[in-house]
C-alpha positions as CSV (number, residue, x, y, z in Angstrom):
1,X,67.0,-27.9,73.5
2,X,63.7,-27.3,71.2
3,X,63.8,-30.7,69.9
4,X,65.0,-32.6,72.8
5,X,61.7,-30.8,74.5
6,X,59.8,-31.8,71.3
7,X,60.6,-35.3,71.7
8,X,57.4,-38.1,72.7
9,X,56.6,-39.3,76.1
10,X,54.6,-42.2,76.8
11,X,51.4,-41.3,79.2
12,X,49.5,-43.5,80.9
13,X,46.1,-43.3,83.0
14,X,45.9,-43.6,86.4
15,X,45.4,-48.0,86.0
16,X,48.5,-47.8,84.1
17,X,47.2,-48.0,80.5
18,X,48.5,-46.2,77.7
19,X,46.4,-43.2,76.0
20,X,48.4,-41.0,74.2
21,X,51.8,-39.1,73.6
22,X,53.0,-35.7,74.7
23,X,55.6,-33.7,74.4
24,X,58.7,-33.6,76.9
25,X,57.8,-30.0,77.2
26,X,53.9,-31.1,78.2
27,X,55.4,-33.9,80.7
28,X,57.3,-31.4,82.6
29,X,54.5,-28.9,82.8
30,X,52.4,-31.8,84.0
31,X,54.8,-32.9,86.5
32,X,55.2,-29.6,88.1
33,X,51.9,-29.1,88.3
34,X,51.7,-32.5,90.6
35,X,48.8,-33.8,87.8
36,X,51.5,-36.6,86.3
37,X,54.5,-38.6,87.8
38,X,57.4,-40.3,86.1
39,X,57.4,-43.9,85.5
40,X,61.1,-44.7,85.6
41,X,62.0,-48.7,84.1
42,X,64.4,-51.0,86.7
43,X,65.6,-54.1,85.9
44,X,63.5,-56.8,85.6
45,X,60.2,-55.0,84.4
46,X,59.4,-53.1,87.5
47,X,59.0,-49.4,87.7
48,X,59.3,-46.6,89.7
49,X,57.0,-44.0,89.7
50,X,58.7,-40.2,90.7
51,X,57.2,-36.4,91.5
52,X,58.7,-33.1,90.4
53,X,61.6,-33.0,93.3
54,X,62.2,-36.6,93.4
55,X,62.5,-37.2,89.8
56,X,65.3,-33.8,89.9
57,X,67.1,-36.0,92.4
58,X,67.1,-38.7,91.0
59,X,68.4,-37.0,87.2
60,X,71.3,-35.7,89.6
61,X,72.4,-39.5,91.1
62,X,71.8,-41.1,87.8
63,X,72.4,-38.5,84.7
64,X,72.1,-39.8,81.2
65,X,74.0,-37.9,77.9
66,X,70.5,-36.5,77.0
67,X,69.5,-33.8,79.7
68,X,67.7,-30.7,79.8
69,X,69.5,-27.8,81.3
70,X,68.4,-25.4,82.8
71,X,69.8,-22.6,84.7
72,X,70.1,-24.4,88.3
73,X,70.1,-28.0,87.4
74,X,69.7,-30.8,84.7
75,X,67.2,-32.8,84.8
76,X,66.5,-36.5,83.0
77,X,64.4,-36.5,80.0
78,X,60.8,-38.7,81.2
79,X,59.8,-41.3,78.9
80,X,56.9,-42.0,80.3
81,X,54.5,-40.7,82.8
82,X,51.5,-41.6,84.7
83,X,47.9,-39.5,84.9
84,X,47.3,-39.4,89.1
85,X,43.5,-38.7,88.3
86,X,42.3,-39.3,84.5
87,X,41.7,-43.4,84.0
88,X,39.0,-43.2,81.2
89,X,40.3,-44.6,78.2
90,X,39.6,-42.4,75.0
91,X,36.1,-43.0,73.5
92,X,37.3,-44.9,70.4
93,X,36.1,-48.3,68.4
94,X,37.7,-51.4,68.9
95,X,40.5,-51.8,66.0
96,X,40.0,-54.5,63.5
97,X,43.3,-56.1,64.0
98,X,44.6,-59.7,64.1
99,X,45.2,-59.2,68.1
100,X,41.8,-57.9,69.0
101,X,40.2,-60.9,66.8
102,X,41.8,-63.5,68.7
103,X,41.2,-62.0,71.6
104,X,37.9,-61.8,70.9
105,X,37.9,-65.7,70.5
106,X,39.8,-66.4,73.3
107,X,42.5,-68.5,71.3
108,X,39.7,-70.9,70.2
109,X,38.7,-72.1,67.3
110,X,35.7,-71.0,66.7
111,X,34.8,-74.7,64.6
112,X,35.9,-77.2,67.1
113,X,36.1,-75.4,70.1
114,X,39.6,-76.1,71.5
115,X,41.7,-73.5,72.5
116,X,45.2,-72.9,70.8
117,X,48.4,-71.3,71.0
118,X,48.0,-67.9,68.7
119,X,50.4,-69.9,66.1
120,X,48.4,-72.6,65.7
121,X,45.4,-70.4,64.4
122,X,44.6,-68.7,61.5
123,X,41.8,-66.3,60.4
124,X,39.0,-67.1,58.6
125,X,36.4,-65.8,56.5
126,X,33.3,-67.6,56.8
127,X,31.8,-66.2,53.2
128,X,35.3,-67.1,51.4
129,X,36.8,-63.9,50.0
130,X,36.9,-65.0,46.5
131,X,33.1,-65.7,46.5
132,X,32.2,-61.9,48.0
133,X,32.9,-62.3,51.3
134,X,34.8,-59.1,53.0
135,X,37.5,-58.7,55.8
136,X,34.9,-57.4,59.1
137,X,34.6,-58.4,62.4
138,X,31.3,-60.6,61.7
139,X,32.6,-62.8,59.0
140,X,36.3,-63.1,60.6
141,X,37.0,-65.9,63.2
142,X,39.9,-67.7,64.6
143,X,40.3,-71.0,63.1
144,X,42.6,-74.0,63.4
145,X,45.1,-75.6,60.9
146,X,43.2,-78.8,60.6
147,X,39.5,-77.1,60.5
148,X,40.7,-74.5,58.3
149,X,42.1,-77.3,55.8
150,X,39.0,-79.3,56.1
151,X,36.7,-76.0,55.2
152,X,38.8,-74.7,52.5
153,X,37.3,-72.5,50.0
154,X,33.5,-73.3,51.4
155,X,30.7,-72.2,53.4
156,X,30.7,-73.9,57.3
157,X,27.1,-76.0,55.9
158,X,28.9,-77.1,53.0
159,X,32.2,-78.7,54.8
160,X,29.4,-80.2,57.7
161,X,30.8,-77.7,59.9
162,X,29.1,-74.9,62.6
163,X,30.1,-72.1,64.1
164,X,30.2,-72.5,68.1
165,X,29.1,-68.6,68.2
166,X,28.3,-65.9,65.8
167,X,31.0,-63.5,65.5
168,X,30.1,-59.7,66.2
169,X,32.0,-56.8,66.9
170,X,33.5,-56.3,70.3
171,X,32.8,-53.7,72.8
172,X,35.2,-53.8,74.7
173,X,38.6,-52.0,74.7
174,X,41.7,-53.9,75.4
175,X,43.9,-51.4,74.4
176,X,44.4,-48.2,72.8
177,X,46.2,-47.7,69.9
178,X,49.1,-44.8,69.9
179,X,50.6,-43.8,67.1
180,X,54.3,-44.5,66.5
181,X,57.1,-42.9,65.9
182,X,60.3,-44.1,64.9
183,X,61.9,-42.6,67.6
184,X,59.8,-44.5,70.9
185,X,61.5,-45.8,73.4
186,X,62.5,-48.7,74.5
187,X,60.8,-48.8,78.1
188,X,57.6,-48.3,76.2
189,X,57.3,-51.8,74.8
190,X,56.1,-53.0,78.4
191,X,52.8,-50.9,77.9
192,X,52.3,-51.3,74.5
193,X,51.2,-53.9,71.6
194,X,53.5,-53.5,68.9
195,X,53.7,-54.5,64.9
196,X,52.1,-58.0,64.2
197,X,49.4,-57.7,66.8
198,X,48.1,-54.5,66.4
199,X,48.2,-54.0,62.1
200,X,44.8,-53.0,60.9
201,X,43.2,-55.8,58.9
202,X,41.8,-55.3,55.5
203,X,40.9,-56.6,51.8
């Protein structure tokens, strides 16, 4: 039972975004305590959210091979619950990563000013690397194929192009970041950014 309580849970804030991880064991305490509900996954992306006595109900109609038991009943292991009051996000800096610099951009090119699918854009670094110029948010930008070809290994001046707008960092936070296990679940993904998107970027 220790590591079945042990086990991660998803919790979001009261708007339904993601800011941290718990414990099974922490979930329950929080759901008793009528502070969190469960978010249960249906078919076809929509939820449904569950207290204390209906979530017990519900673990009785629909039971699953992974249970906790306890003395009068078993109840369904929560994957994820929701915060009824807390909807700050944690107080943390925007991540550097390829997700939050194109949504920074908007999907545009930040040379011609068309907007892209994320596929059809690269990064760039408007100092090149090789001639001292670093991985940050002020000298990253989205770029198309054909602008990033035409600027190759130069300054913007140099290949007759401009920036439309100085890069800078963001203030904003569009997500948080949690920290993965191995062992998350699958009703997760719809709250979360995973892999690609959310890597840190870096030399």
């Amino acid at each position: 039972m220790d590591s079945v309580l042990d086990q991660p849970v998803l919790v979001l804030n009261r708007l339904w975004q993601a800011v941290n991880t718990c414990s099974v064991r922490r979930a329950f305490t929080l759901l008793y305590q009528g502070h969190a509900q469960v978010v249960s996954a249906e078919e076809g992306n929509n939820f449904l959210t569950h207290d204390f006595l209906s979530w017990r109900d519900f673990s009785q109609a629909n039971p699953e091979p992974e249970m906790v038991r306890t003395i009068s009943v078993n109840i369904r292991i929560p994957r994820i619950i929701v915060l009824l009051l807390f909807e700050r996000l944690p107080k943390k800096e925007v991540k550097f990563t390829r997700h939050n610099v194109f949504e920074r951009d908007r999907n545009t090119c930040q040379y011609c000013g068309k907007i892209f699918e994320r596929s059809d854009l690269n990064l760039d670094h408007i100092l090149p690397r090789d001639r001292g110029g670093q991985t940050t948010w002020e000298n990253i930008v989205c770029s198309c194929i054909p602008c990033n070809t035409r600027k190759g290994n130069r300054l913007p001046p140099e290949a007759s192009m401009q920036l439309i707008r100085k890069p800078k960092r963001p203030k904003w936070r569009p997500f948080v970041n949690i920290t993965f296990t191995r062992h998350h679940h699958d009703s997760w993904r719809h709250f979360l950014d995973l892999a690609y998107w959310n890597v840190e970027l870096g030399d």
